[in-house]
VOFIKOL-852753 format. One record per residue (C-alpha): residue in one letter; chain; z, x, y. Coordinates in steps of 0.1 Angstrom, whole numbers, plus 5000, padded with zeros to 4 digits. Example, Ala and Ser with C-alpha at 12.3 -4.5 7.8 and 13.67 -1.06 7.14 Angstrom:
residues 2
{'A', 'A', {5078, 5123, 4955}}
{'S', 'A', {5071, 5137, 4989}}
This chain:
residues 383
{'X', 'A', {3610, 8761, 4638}}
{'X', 'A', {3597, 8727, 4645}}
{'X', 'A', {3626, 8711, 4622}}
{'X', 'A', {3653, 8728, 4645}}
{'X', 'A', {3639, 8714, 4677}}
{'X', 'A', {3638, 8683, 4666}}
{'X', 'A', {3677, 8688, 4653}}
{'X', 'A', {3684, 8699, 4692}}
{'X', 'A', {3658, 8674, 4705}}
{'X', 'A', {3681, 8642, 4687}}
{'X', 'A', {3716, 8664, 4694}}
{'X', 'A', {3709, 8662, 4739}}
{'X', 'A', {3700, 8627, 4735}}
{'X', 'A', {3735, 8617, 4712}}
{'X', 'A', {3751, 8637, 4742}}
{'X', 'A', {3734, 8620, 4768}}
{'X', 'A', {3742, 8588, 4756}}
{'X', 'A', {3783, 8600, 4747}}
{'X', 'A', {3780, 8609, 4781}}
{'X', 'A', {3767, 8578, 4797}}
{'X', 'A', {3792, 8558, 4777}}
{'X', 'A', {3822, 8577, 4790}}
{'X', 'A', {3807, 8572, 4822}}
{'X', 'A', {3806, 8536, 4817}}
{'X', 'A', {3840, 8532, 4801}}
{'X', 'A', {3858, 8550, 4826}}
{'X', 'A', {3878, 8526, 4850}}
{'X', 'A', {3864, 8521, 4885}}
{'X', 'A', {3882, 8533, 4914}}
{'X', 'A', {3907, 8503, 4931}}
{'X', 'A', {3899, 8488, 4959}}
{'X', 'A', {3912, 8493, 4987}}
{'X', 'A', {3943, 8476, 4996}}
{'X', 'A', {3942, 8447, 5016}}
{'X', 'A', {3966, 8444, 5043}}
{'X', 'A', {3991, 8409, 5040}}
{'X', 'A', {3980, 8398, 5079}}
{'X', 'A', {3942, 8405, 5066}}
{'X', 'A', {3942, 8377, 5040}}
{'X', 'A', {3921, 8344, 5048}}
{'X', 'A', {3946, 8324, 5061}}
{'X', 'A', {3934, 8283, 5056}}
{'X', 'A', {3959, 8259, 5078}}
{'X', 'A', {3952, 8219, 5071}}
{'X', 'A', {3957, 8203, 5102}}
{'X', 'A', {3956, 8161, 5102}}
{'X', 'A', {3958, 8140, 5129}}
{'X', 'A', {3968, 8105, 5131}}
{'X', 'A', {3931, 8098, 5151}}
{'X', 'A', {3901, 8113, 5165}}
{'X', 'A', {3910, 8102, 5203}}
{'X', 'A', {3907, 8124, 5230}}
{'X', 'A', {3948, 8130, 5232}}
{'X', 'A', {3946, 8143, 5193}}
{'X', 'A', {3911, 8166, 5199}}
{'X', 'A', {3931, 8185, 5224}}
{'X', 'A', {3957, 8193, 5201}}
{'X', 'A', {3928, 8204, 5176}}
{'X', 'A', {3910, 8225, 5201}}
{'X', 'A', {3944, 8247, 5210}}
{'X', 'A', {3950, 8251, 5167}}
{'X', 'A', {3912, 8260, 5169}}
{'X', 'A', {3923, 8282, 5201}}
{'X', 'A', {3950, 8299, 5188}}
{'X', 'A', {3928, 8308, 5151}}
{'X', 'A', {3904, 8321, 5176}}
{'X', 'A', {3930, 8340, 5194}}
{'X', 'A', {3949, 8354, 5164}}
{'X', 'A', {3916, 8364, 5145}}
{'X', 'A', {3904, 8385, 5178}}
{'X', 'A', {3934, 8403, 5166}}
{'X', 'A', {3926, 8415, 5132}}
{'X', 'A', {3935, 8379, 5118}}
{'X', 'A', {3915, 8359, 5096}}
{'X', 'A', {3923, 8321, 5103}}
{'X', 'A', {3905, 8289, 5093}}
{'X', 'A', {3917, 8257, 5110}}
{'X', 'A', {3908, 8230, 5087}}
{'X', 'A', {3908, 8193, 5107}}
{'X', 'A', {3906, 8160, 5094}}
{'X', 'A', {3920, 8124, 5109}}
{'X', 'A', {3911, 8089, 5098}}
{'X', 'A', {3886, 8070, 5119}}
{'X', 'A', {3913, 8052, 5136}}
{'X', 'A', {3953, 8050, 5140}}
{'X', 'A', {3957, 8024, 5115}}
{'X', 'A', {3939, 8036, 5083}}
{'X', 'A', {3969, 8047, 5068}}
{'X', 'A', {3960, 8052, 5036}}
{'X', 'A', {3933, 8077, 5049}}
{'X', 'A', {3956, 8099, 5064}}
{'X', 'A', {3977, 8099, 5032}}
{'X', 'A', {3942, 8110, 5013}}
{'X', 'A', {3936, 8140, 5036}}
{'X', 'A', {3970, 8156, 5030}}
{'X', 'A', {3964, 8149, 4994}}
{'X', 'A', {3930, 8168, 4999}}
{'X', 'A', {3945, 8198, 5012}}
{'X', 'A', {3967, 8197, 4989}}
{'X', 'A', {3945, 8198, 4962}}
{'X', 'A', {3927, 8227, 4978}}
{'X', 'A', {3955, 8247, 4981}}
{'X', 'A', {3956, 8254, 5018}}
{'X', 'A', {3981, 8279, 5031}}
{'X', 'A', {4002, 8253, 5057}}
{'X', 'A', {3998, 8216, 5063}}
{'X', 'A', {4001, 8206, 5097}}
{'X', 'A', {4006, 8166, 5101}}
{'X', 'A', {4011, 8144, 5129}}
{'X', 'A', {4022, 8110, 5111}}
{'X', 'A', {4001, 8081, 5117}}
{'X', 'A', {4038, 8063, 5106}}
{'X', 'A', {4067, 8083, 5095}}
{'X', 'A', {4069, 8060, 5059}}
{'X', 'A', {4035, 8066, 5050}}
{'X', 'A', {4032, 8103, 5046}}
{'X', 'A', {4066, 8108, 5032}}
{'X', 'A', {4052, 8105, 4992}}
{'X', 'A', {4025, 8134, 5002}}
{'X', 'A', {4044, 8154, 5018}}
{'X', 'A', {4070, 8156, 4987}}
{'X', 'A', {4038, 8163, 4969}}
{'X', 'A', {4031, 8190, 4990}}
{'X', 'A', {4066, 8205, 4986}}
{'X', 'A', {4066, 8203, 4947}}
{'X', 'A', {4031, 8224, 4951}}
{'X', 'A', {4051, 8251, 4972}}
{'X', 'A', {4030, 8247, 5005}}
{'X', 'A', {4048, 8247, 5042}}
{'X', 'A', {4043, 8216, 5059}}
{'X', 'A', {4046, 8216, 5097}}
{'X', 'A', {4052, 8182, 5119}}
{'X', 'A', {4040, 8177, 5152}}
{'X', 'A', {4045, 8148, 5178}}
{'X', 'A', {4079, 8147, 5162}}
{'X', 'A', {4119, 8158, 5164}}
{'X', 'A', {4138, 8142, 5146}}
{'X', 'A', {4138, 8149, 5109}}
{'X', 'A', {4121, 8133, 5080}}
{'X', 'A', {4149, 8125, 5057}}
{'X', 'A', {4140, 8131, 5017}}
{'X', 'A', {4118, 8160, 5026}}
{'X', 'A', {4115, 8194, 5037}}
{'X', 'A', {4098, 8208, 5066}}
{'X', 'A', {4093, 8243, 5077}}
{'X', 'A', {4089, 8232, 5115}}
{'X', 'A', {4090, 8199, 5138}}
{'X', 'A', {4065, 8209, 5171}}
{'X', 'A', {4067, 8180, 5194}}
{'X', 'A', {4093, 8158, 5214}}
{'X', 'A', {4119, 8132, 5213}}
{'X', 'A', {4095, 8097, 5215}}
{'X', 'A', {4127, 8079, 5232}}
{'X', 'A', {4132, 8104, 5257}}
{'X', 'A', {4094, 8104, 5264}}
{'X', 'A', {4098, 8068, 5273}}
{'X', 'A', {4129, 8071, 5295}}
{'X', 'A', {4110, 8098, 5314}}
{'X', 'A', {4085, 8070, 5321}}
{'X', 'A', {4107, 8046, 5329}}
{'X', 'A', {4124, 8069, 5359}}
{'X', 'A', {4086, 8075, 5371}}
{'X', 'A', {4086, 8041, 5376}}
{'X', 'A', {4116, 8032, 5391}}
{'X', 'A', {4106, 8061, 5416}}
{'X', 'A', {4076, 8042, 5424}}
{'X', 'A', {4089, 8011, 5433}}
{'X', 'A', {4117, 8021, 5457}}
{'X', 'A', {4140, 8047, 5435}}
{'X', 'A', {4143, 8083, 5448}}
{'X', 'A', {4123, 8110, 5439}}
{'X', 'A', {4081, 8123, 5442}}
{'X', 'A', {4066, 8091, 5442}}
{'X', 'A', {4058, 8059, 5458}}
{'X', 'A', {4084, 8046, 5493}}
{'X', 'A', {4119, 8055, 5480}}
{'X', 'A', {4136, 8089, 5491}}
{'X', 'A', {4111, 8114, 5486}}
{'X', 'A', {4127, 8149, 5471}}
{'X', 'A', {4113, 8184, 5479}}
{'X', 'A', {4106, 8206, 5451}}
{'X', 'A', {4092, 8238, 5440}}
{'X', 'A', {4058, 8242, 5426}}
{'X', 'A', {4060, 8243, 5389}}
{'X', 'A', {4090, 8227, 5384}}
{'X', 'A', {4098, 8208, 5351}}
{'X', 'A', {4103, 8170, 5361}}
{'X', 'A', {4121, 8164, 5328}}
{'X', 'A', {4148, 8147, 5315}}
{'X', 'A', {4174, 8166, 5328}}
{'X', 'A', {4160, 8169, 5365}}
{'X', 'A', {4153, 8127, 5364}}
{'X', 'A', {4192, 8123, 5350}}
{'X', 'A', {4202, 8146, 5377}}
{'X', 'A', {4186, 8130, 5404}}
{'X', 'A', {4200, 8097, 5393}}
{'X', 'A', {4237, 8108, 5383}}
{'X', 'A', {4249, 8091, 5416}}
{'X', 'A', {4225, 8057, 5421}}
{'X', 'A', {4237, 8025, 5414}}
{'X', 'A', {4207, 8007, 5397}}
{'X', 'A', {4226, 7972, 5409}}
{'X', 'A', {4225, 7977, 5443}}
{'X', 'A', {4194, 7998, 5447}}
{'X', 'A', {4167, 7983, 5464}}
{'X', 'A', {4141, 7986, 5430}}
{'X', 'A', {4118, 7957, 5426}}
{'X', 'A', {4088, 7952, 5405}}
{'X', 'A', {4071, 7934, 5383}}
{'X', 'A', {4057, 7952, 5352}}
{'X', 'A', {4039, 7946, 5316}}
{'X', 'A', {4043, 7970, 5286}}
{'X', 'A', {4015, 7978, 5265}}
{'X', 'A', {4032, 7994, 5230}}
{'X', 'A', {4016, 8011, 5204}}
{'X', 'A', {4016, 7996, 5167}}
{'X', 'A', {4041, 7970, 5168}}
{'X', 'A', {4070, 7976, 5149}}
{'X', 'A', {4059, 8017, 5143}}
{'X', 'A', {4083, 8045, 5146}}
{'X', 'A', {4067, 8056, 5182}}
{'X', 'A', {4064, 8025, 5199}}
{'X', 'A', {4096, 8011, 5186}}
{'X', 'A', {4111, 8045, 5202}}
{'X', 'A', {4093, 8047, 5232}}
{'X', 'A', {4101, 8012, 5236}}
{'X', 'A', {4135, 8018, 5235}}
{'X', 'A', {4136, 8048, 5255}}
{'X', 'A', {4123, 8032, 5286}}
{'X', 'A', {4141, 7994, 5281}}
{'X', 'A', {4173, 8021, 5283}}
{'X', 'A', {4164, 8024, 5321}}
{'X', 'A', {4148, 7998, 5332}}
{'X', 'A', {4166, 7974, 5318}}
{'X', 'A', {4199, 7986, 5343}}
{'X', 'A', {4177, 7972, 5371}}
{'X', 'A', {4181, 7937, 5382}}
{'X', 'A', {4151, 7941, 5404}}
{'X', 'A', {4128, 7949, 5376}}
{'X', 'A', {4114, 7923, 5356}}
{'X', 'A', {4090, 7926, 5324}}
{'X', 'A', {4063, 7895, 5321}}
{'X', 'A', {4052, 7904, 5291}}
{'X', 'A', {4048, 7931, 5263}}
{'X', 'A', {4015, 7934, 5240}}
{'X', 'A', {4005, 7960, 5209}}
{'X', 'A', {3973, 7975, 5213}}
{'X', 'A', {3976, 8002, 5183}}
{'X', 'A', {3974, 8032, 5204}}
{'X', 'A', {3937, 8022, 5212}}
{'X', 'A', {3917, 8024, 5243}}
{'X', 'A', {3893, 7995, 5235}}
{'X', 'A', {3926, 7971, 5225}}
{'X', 'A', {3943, 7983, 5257}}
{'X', 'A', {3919, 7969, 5276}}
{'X', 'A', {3919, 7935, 5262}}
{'X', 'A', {3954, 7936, 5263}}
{'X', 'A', {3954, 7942, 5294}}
{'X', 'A', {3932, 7917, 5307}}
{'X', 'A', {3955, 7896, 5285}}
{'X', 'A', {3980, 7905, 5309}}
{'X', 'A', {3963, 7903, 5338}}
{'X', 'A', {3950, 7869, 5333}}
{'X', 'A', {3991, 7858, 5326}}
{'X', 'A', {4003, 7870, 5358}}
{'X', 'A', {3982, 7860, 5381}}
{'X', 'A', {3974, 7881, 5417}}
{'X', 'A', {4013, 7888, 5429}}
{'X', 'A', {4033, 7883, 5400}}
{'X', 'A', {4025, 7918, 5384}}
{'X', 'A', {4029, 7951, 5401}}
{'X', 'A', {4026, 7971, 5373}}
{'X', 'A', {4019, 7981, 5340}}
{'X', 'A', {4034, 8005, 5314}}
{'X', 'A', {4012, 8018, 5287}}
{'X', 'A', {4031, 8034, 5256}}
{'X', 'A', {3995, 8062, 5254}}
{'X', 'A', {3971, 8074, 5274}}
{'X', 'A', {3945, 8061, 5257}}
{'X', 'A', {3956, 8029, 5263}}
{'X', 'A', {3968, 8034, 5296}}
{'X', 'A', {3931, 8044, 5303}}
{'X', 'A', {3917, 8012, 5290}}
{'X', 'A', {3949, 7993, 5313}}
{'X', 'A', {3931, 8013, 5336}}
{'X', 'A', {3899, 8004, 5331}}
{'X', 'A', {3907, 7967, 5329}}
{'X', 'A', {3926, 7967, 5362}}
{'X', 'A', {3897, 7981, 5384}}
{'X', 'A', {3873, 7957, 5368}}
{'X', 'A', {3897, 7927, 5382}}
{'X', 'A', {3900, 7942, 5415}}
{'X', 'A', {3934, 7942, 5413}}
{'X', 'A', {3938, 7983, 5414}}
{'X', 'A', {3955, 7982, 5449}}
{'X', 'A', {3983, 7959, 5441}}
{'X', 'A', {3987, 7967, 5398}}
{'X', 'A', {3995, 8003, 5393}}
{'X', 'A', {3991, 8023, 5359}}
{'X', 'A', {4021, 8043, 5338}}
{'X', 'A', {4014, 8059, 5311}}
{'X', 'A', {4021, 8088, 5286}}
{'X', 'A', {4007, 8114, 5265}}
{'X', 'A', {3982, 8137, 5293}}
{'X', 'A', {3955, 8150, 5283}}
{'X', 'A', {3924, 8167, 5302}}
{'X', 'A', {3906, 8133, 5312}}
{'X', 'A', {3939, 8118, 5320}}
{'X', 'A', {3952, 8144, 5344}}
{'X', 'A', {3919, 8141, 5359}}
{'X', 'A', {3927, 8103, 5364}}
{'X', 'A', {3962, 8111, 5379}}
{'X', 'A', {3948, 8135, 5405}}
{'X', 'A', {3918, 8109, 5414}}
{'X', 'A', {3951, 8086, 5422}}
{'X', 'A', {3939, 8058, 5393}}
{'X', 'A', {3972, 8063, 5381}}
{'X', 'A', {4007, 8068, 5393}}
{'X', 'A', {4022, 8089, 5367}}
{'X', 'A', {4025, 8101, 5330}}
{'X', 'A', {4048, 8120, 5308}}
{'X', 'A', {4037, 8153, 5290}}
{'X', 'A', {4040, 8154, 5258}}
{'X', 'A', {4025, 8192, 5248}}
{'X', 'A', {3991, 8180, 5234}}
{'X', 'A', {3981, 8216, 5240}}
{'X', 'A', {4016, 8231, 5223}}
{'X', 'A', {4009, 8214, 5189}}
{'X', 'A', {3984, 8232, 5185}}
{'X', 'A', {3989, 8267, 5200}}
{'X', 'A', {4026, 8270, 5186}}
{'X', 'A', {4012, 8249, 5154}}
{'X', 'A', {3988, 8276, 5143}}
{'X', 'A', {4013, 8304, 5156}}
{'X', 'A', {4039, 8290, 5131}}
{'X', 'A', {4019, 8284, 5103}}
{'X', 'A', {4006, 8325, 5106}}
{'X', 'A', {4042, 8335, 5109}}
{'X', 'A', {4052, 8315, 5082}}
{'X', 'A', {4025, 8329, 5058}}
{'X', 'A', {4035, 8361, 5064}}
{'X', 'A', {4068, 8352, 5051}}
{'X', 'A', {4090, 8349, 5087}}
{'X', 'A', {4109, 8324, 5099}}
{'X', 'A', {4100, 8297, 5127}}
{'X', 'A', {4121, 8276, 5147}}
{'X', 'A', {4130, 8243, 5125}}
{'X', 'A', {4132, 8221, 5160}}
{'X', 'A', {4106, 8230, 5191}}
{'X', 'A', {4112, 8210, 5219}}
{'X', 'A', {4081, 8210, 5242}}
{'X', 'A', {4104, 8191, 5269}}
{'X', 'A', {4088, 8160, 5279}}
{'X', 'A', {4080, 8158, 5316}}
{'X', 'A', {4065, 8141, 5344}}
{'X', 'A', {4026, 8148, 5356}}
{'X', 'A', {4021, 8134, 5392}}
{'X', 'A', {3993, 8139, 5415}}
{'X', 'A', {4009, 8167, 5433}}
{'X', 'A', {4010, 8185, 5401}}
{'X', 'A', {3985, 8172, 5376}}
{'X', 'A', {3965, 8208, 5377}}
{'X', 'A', {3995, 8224, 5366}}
{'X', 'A', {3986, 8209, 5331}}
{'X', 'A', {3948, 8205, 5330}}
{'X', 'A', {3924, 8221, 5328}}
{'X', 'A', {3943, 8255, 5324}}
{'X', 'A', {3980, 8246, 5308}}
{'X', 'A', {4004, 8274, 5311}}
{'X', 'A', {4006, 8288, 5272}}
{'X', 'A', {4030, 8317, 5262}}
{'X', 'A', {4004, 8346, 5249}}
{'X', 'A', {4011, 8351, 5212}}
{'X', 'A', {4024, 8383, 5202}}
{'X', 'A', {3995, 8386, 5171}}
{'X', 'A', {4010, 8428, 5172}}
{'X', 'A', {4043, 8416, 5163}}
{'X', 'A', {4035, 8394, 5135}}
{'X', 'A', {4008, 8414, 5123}}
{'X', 'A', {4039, 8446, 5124}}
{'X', 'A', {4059, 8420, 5103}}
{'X', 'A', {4043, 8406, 5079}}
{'X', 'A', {4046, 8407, 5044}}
């Protein structure tokens, strides 16, 4: 009796332990499926600087991640610039970075044109979509999935009709014939060429004396912005420049040049200056009140951004041309979703450069008008 216990006692634990093992070998239930639109979407975004016109293109990709994830998304915004808009080789490093992390999109905005060229290729040999902002035309030897941005000559053409305007041209500013217009009308290209289809620019009665203040000398921007408003101005017999200076997109070397400028022409030989940026329109600005000479030197600038709008409606500056800080970044991060998810983008997205006055600078700041993003569609789409 005892001997066939034990033989049933050792027979239930070999079955216990046949069982347990079955258990253990049997394959565990998949799980469940993860919807495309619910993967962690990581988008590298650099900048060309950490200035105040390149943080508000970062806080609208931030904006738009925050926007799209409220939807079921899951978006990270990665951000990185070099300290300042001539460390080129920093920038270069970043994109290399991201790269090597294996980030979902690259979103650039060149420090110079040249310089990123080698890693964007790299990008493109490692099968990630690069995006361009604060740029049109296309980067030849590389591919792109998507310029977000503006033409940089036309940008400075636009500025150069603000200040002809000023200084006795027709149009919304300064003593020339003033022109009514609707609230929230585009003062772009097309509405400035229209308005000035019929003038003469010889026999006009436009005179001024202005400085320029240009970016990196030499650079893709400044040489284009450059151009773009010598393509105006330069019709004008009554319009004489008295001197251009660099100050590398900077606020601190906008200043000096400034003063440079200042301390050149004298009280009465300069009624204006030109600044190819805000931020070194600000520090023109800046460098103009401190000399007193605010009522007779007026500011021009372009870029916009919150504190510069601000400055505009105060009436510290005349006028400045849009160009879509807050776009990059809203359409930036709305591309790089759509284009994860295996849709196509717009190649070229004009944000249409324009003019912001003091009679509409709160048209751009601190709310700007933003198309909603249709997160239901995409998310419907994707694959």
């Amino acid at each position: 009796m005892f001997r066939k216990m034990k033989w049933f006692s050792v027979a239930g634990v070999i079955l216990v332990i046949a069982v347990v093992l079955a258990a253990c070998a049997a394959p565990a239930p998949p799980p469940p499926e993860e919807e495309p639109w619910e993967r962690h979407i990581v988008i590298g975004w650099t900048p060309p600087d950490i200035t105040g016109v390149f943080k508000t293109a970062t806080d609208y990709f931030v904006a738009a991640a925050e926007d799209g994830n409220a939807q079921g998304f899951d978006i990270e915004v990665l951000a990185q610039s070099p300290a300042t808009h001539v460390a080129f080789a920093d920038q270069v490093a970043i994109i290399e970075d991201y790269i090597e992390r294996k980030v979902d999109v690259i979103a650039i905005s060149p420090i110079e044109v040249e310089v990123v060229k080698p890693a964007i290729a790299k990008a493109n040999e490692q099968g990630i979509p690069v995006i361009i902002v604060n740029l049109l035309e296309p980067i030849a030897g590389v591919d792109v999935d998507s310029y977000i941005g503006f033409d940089n000559t036309m940008a400075g053409i636009i500025s150069a009709y603000a200040l002809v305007d000023y200084f006795g041209g027709p149009g919304v500013l300064g003593e020339g014939d003033m022109v009514d217009i609707e609230e929230g009308t585009y003062i772009d290209l097309a509405w400035w060429e229209d308005l000035y289809a019929d003038v003469d620019p010889a026999t006009i009665d436009v005179e001024a004396k202005v400085a320029i203040i240009e970016g990196i000398a030499g650079g893709f921007f400044s040489t284009a912005r450059l151009n773009g408003f010598h393509a105006v101005i330069d019709d004008y017999p009554g319009i004489e420049v008295v001197g251009t200076l660099p100050a590398d997109w900077n606020r601190e070397k906008g200043i000096k040049a400034a003063e440079d400028l200042l301390s050149a022409n004298p009280s009465g030989s300069l009624d204006g200056i030109w600044a190819a940026s805000n931020e070194m329109g600000l520090g023109a600005m800046l460098a103009v009140e401190a000399a007193g000479r605010e009522d007779e030197v007026k500011i021009f600038t372009n870029d916009v951004t919150p504190e510069s709008a601000d400055r505009v409606a105060e009436g510290r500056m005349v006028a400045e041309t849009h160009h879509g800080f807050p776009e990059w970044g809203w359409y930036g991060t709305e591309f790089a979703v759509t284009i994860v998810c295996g849709m196509d983008v717009p190649q070229i997205f004009d944000i249409r450069p324009r003019t912001m006055y003091q009679d509409n600078a709160r048209l751009f700041y601190p709310e700007p008008a933003l198309e909603s993003i249709d997160w239901a569609g995409i998310k419907a789409a994707c694959q």
